[in-house]
Structure formats: structure tokens, C-alpha cells
N, C-alpha and C positions, 0 to 999 in steps of 0.2 A: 684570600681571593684577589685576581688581579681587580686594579682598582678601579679599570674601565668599567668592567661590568660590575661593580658596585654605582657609579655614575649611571647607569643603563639600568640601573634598580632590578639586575639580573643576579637574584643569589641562589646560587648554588651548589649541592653539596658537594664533599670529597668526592673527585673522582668523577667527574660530570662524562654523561654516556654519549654520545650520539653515531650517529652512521655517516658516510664519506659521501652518500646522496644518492649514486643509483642503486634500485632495488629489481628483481626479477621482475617479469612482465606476464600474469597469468596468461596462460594460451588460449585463451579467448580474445585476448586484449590483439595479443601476436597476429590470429588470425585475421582480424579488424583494420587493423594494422594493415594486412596485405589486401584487406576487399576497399579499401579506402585509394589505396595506389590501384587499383584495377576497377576504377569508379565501379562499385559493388554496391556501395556506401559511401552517405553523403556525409562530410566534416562534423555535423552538429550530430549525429549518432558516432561517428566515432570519439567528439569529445565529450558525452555521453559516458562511453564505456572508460574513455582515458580516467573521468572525474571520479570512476565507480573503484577503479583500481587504486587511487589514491586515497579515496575513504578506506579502505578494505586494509592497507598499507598504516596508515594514522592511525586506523581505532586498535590495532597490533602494537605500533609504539607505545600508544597514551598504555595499555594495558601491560605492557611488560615495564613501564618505567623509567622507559630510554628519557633523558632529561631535556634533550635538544635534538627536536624532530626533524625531521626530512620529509623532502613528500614524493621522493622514489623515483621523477623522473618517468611517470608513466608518457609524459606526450613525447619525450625525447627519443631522439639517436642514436647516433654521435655524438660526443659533447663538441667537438670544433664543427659539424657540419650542421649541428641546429641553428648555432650563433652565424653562420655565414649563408644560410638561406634567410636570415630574416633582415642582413645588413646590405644596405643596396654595397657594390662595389663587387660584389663575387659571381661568380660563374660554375655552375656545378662541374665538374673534372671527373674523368673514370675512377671505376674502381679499385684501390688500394689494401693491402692488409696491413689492419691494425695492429692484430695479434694472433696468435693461433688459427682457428678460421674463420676469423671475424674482419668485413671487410668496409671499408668506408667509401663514398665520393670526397675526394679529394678537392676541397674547393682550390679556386682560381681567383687571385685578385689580380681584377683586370680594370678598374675603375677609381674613382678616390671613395673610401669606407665612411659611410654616415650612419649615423643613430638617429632613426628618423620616431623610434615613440618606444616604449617597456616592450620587452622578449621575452620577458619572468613573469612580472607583476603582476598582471592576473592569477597564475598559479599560484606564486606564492599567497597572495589575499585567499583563497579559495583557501587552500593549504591552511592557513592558522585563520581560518574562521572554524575549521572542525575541529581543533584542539586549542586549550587553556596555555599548554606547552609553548614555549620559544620555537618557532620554526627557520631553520636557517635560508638564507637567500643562498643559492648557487649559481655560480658564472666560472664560465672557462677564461682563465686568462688570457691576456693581449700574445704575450710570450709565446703560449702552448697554440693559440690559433694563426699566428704568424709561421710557426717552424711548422704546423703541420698542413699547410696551404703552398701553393706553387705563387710566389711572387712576381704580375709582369707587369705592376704598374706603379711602384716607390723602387726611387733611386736603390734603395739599400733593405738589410732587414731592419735597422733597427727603426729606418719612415715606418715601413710598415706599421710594427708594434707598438710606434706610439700612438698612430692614428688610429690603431684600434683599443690603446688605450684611454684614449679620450671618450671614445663607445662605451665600454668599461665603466668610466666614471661615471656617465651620465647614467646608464644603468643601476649601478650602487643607490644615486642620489634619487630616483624614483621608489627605491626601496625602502630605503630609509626616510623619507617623505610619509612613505604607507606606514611605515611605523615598524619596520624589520631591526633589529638590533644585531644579530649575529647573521654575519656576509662570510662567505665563503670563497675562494677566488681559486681556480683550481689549474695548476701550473707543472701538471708530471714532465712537460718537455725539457727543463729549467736545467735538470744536471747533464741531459744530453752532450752542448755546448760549453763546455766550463769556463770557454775566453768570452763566451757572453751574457754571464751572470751579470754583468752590469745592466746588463739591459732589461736583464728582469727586475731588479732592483729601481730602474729608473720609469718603467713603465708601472711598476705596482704603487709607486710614489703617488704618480700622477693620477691614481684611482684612489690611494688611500688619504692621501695628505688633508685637513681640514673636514675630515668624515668623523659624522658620529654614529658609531658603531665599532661594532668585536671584528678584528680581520683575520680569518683562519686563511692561509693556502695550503693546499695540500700539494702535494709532491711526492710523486711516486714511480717506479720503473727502473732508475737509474743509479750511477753509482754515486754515490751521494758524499764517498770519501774526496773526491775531486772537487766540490767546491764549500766544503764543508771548512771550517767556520764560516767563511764568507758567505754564505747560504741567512746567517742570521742578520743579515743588512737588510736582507727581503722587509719593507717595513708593514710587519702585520704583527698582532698582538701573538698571536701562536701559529706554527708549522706542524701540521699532519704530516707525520714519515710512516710508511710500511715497514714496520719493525722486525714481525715476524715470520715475513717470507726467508731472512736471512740472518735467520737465528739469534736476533737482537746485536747484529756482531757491531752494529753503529755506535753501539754503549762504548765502547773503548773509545771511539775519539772524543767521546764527553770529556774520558780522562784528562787529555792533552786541552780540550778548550770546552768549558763548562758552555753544557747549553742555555739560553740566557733567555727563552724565552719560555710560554707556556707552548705545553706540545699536545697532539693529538696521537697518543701511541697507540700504533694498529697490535692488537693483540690475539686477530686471526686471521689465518691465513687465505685470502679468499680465491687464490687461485689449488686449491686442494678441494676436494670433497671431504677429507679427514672432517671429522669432530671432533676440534681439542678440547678434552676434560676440563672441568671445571678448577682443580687443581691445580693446571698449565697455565691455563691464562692468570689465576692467582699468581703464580712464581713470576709471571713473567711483567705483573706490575710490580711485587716485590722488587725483583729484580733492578724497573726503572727507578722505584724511590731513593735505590746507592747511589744514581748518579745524576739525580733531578729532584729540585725540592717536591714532596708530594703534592703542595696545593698548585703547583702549576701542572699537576698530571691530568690531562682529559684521557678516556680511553673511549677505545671504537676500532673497526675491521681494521685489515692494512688499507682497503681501497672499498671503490662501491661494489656492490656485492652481487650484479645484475648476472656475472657469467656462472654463479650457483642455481639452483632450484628454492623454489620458493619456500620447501621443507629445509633446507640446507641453510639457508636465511635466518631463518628465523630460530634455527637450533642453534646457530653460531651467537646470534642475538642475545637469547637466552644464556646459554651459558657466563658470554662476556657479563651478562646483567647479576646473575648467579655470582661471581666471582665477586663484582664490583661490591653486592650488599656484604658478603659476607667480611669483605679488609674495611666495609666501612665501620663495621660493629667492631675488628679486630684491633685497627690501628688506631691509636690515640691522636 
């Protein structure tokens, strides 16, 4: 086990499960959701329904055995346009596509970026007062919310990203105050730019350095052979990569440059409706253990699982957990 999370009195077994953070949003929630923008509904019933959706969300995890909880992400967005309506310096921007037909507000930093109180910390408190379970902190990183914002008030990107890693920090350190031991920091823009992986590097510093706690970031979307070794500079105790949208094909450059840290390997593919057998996901940890020691193996989706159905969710769930008990009894 890494040794951090023995210091963090966090033991757990082979193969620790958890989710990438967002989960589908019942359509009750969705509709609320839109009677709350169309003053229908006032805030304190929709966070109401937001809080109902995340029990409903946890007592699913605690019950399937996921080891390290998530709490789904019901009050969110966007992950950059939550963190920039709550941070004074931004300006809401038109609409943008994120991905397929999924569209965001483009923030604007048109101001200097302060962290004026916690963005999370309530949820998360709320979030691991209903389970016994580890629940992970989530924050979008300085990196990801910088490249995906129109920059018109720092000299450059990388003022930006530092100033809003300094947000960052402060954030984490509320967290871990509360008593959160495993932070997540979430950075899919990172291989976009490959001449500025430094700068992700130097902005995750400046959030992780003298922190106590487990630092996952996740990273996802990109081609990942472009800054890859240099990628393990990121200084976080393990990196979540989407493994299996692209057929594990990352395992070859382990060849060339052993991955050195612990990993979060996505073992379904969340942009499919497919159901991989339970079988599949087996092979496809086997598979990680030739070229990554087992005990730094965590598994979980490739990403957050929010553009499946909530039946699609939780059969993915299920299987990954399905596979996990069964190599746990299998492998020595």
C-alpha cells in the first residue's frame, strides 16, 4: 500500500474501486434544475432535491462496495463553469461545445481571481456524514479552468493558472481541515498543450506541496503519448487515465518508461452504452498488472459517468466491482 495512505490511516484493499465523480442526474433533479433557472423554484427546494439525489447516489455506492465514494455531483455543471461562477474575477461568456451536444458558458476572466470562502465543503461534509466510506474531495484544476476560460485580465496563461491556483490551494486546505483525506484535482485540458505541461506541473505544486492528504488528478480526452513520461512530474500521489476508450494502447509506453506512480485505471468505457462483461474488465486489469506493480492498481470508469443513464451507471459499476472481487480472491 502507498505509504501515504497508511500515514492517513486509510487501508485498503487490492484493487481499491472508486468513480471519476460525476454521476447521471435523475430527471426529476434535471427538471428542478430548469424550474430553479426559470424562478419556478426557490434555491432551498432545489437543494432539497440536489441533497435527495445524492443520498440515493451513496447508499448505491456504500451497497455495491465501491471503497472510495463520490457524491455524484448532483448540484453541479460544468466542472470549469461551477468553480468560475463562485470565484469573484469571472463573467459568464456565450455558449460553447464541450463535447458532442453538450454545451457550456464559457467563462471570462475579466478581473483578479479571489477565493473569498469553500465551493465544495459543504457537500462534501454532507456527502461523508452519510457513509462510513472515504469520500473523495473534487476540484477542477487551475490548468483545466484557465485553458477553458477566455483570458482578458493576466498578462499571460500561465498568471492566470497560478492565480487560480492559489484558489485551489485554499480550497484543498478547507478540505482537509474538515477531515477529507483523499482530494482529487481534475486536469483533462493538461495533454491538450504539450509545451505547457510545465505549467501544470507548477500550478499542482503550488496546491499540493505541504498537503496532507492522497492527490489523484485525473486526465482525460487527450493524447496522452505527447507528454507522457513528463506527465508523472504532475506532483500527485496517483494519475487517473481513461484506459479503455483506446484499447489500453497507453500500456506500451509503460514499456519504454515504467509508470512510477499509483494509477486510477479506467476499465469502462463511459462514452459507449456497451456493457463490458465482466470478463473484459477482468483481462483488462490482468492485463495492467504486466506492466504496473498490482498494489499501486486502483480501478474505476475512464471518466465521470454523468453522459450514461443511470441504469447504464450502475451496470458499469457493478460489473467493474464484479470483476474486482473476483482477482481479489484470484490473485495472491
Amino acid at each position: 500500500m502507498n505509504s501515504k495512505l497508511a500515514k492517513l490511516n486509510l487501508y485498503l484493499p487490492l484493487f481499491p474501486v472508486t468513480s471519476v465523480g460525476s454521476f447521471p442526474k435523475p430527471d426529476w433533479l434535471i427538471s428542478a434544475r430548469v424550474d430553479f433557472k426559470n424562478d419556478k423554484i426557490d434555491r432551498a427546494k432545489l437543494v432539497e432535491l440536489e441533497k435527495k439525489a445524492t443520498d440515493e447516489w451513496i447508499e448505491y455506492q456504500d451497497k455495491a462496495g465501491i471503497d472510495i465514494i463520490v457524491d455524484g455531483e448532483m448540484y453541479r455543471g460544468d466542472m470549469v463553469a461551477y468553480f468560475a461562477e463562485l470565484l469573484p474575477g469571472f463573467a459568464k461568456g456565450g455558449l460553447v461545445r464541450s463535447y458532442g451536444n453538450r454545451f457550456y458558458n464559457k467563462p471570462i476572466i475579466n478581473d483578479e481571481i479571489k477565493w473569498l470562502g469553500p465551493m465544495t465543503l459543504g457537500w462534501w461534509r454532507y456527502a461523508q456524514s452519510k457513509t462510513k466510506r472515504p469520500v473523495k474531495g473534487m476540484l477542477t484544476g487551475p490548468y483545466t479552468i484557465m485553458d477553458w476560460s477566455f483570458n482578458e485580465y493576466y498578462p499571460d496563461r500561465r498568471a492566470a493558472a497560478m492565480a487560480l491556483a492559489e484558489c485551489i490551494r485554499r480550497e484543498v486546505e478547507a478540505l482537509i481541515d474538515a477531515g477529507c483525506k483523499v482530494i482529487q484535482i481534475d486536469e483533462p485540458a493538461v495533454s491538450v498543450r504539450p509545451d505547457e505541461i510545465d505549467i501544470a506541473i507548477e500550478t499542482m505544486n503550488v496546491i499540493t506541496e505541504g498537503q496532507n492528504a492522497y492527490f489523484i488528478t485525473h486526465i482525460c480526452y487527450g493524447a496522452f503519448e505527447k507528454i507522457y513520461p513528463k506527465m508523472l512530474e504532475i506532483p500527485v500521489d496517483n494519475i487517473d487515465l481513461e484506459m479503455s476508450n483506446s484499447d489500453l494502447d497507453m500500456l506500451e509506453l509503460f514499456k519504454k518508461h515504467p509508470f512510477t506512480k499509483d494509477i486510477s485505471f479506467g476499465v469502462v468505457d463511459v462514452h459507449s452504452h456497451l456493457l463490458e462483461p465482466v470478463e473484459v474488465i477482468e483481462n483488462r486489469i490482468i492485463k495492467a498488472t504486466e506492466y504496473i506493480p498490482k498494489e499501486q492498481i486502483w480501478v474505476d470508469p475512464d471518466c465521470g459517468l454523468k453522459t450514461r443513464t443511470i441504469e447504464e451507471s450502475k451496470a458499469k459499476l457493478d460489473n467493474i466491482m464484479s470483476a474486482v472481487k473476483n482477482l481479489r480472491q484470484k490473485l495472491p
